[in-house]
N, C-alpha and C positions, 0 to 999 in steps of 0.2 A: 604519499600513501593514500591510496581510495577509501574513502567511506561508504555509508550506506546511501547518506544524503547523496551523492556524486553519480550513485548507479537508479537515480529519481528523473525521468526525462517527465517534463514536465508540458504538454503538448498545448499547441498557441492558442489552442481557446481562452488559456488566462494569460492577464496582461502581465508583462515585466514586474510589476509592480507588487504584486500578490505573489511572486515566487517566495520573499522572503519568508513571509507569513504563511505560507504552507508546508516549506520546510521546519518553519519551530512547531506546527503544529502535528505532523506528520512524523517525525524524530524524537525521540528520549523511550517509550513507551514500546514504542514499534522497533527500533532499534535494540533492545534489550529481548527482544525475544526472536530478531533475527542473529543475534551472537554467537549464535551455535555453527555460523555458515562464516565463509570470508567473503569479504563485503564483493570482490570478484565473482562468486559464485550466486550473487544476487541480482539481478535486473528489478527494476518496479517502471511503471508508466500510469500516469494520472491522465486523465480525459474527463471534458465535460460533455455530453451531448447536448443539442437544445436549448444552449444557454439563456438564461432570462426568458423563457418560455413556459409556460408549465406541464412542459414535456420532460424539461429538464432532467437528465440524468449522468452524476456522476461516477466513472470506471476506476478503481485504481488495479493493476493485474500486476501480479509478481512470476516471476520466475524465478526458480532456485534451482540450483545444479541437481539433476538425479529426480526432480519431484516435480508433479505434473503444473500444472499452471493454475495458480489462483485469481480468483476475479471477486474480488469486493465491489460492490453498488451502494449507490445512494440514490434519492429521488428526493434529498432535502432542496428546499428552494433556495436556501442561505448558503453561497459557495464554501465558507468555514466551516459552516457546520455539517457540510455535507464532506469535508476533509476527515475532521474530526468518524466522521461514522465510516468512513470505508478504512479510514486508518484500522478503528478496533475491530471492524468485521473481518478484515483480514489478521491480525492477531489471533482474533480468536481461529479464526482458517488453518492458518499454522500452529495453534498451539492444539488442535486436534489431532493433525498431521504428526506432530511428536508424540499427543501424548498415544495414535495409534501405530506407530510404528515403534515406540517401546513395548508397548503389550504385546507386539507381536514378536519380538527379541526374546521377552521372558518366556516364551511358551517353548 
């Protein structure tokens, strides 16, 4: 069975090593509010640009079935904590996306 974690390509700017650690931090939170889709109907893709530069910027972009494409950034210099922030800026990405396409169902 696919999860949400499985449809996370995670591109080789980070090392093997840090995969783990971006999936616990990237999943529980973000996962709970991608639930409304099946996890087939999900793609995500993490990128860092610039690493260790202070150009540094990391992408995470989702695609969901039927809805356009979302693109969370960071420009944190800390690769966790730059997980951490495009993780909730895409939550919150999606959770406008619902909460405007239910106000548009009630009318």
């Amino acid at each position: 069975m696919t999860t949400f974690q499985d449809r996370l390509r995670i591109v080789p700017e980070f090392r093997a090593d840090e995969h783990e650690q971006i999936n616990k931090l990237m999943f529980g939170r973000l996962e709970r509010r991608l639930s409304r889709w099946r996890p087939e109907e999900v793609e995500l893709e993490l990128s860092v640009k610039d690493r260790d530069t202070p150009k540094q910027r990391m992408v995470l972009e989702c695609w969901i079935a039927r809805e356009d494409r979302l693109v969370a950034t960071s420009r944190e210099s800390d690769l966790m904590k730059g997980v951490v922030e495009v993780r909730d800026d895409l939550w919150r990405q999606i959770d406008k996306m619902v909460t405007k396409r239910e106000a548009m169902r009630r009318r």
